[in-house]
C-alpha positions in Angstrom: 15.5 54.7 39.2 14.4 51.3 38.8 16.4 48.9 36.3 15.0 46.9 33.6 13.5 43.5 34.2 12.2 41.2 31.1 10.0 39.5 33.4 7.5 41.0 31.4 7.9 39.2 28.4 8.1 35.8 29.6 5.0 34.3 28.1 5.9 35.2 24.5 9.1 33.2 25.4 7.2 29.8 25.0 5.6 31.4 21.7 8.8 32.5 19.8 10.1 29.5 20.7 7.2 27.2 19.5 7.4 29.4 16.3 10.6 29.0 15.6 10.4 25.3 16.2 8.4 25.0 13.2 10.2 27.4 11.2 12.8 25.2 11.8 11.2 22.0 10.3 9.7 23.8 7.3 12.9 24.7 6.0 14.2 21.1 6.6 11.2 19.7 5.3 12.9 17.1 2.4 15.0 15.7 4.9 12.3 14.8 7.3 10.5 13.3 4.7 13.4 11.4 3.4 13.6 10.3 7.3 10.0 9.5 7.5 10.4 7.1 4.0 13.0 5.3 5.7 11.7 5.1 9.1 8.2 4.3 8.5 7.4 0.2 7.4 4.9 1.5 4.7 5.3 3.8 1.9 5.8 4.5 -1.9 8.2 2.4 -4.4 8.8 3.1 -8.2 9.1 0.8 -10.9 13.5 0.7 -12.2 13.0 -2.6 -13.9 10.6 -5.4 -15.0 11.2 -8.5 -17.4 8.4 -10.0 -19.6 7.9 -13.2 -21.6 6.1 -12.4 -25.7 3.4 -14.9 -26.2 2.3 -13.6 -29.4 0.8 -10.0 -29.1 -0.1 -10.8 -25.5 2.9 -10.0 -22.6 3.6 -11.9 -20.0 5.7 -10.0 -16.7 8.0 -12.5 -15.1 9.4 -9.9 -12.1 9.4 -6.7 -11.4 12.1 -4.6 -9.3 10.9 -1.6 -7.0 13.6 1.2 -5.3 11.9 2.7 -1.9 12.7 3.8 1.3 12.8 -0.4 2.2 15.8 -0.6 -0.8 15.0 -3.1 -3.8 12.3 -5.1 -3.5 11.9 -7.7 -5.9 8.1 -9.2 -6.7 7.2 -12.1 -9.2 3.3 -11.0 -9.4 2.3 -12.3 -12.5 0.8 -10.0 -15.2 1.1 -6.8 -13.2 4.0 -4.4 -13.1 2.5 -0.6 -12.0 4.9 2.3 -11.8 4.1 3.7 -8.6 2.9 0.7 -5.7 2.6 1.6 -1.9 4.5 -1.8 0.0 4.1 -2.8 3.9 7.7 -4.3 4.6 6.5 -6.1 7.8 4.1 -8.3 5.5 6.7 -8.9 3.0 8.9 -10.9 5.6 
């Protein structure tokens, strides 16, 4: 009587393990896209606060404050204060 061998089932080896490799990183999805916001030198920052300066019925932004992945980032642009900007921290040093 011969014993039993898995050598049979070798190739599907490689497969269960790629599938449960991705498995893996679809359940921990947020916290590879919190990663990837940190990591990463571009990507998404909301508006917490802006100042502004009345000139009659006309308003004047002095600065605006963005949180991100990059941390605060302060930005005196003038008239314009969106809530949601996309910022490249390698061209803002």
């Amino acid at each position: 009587m011969k014993t039993y061998s898995p050598r049979k089932f070798r190739p599907l080896l490689w497969a269960s393990t790629l599938l449960r490799g991705i498995v893996y990183l679809l359940r921990h999805w947020f916290l590879i896209l919190i990663a990837a916001l940190i990591i990463f030198p571009t990507g998404p920052h909301v508006l917490v606060w802006y100042s502004y300066t009345n000139y009659g019925a006309y308003k004047s932004m002095n600065e605006c404050v963005y949180l991100g992945g990059g941390g605060l980032v302060e930005i005196n642009d003038g008239d314009n204060c969106p809530v949601i900007v996309i910022f490249d921290r390698r061209a803002m040093h």
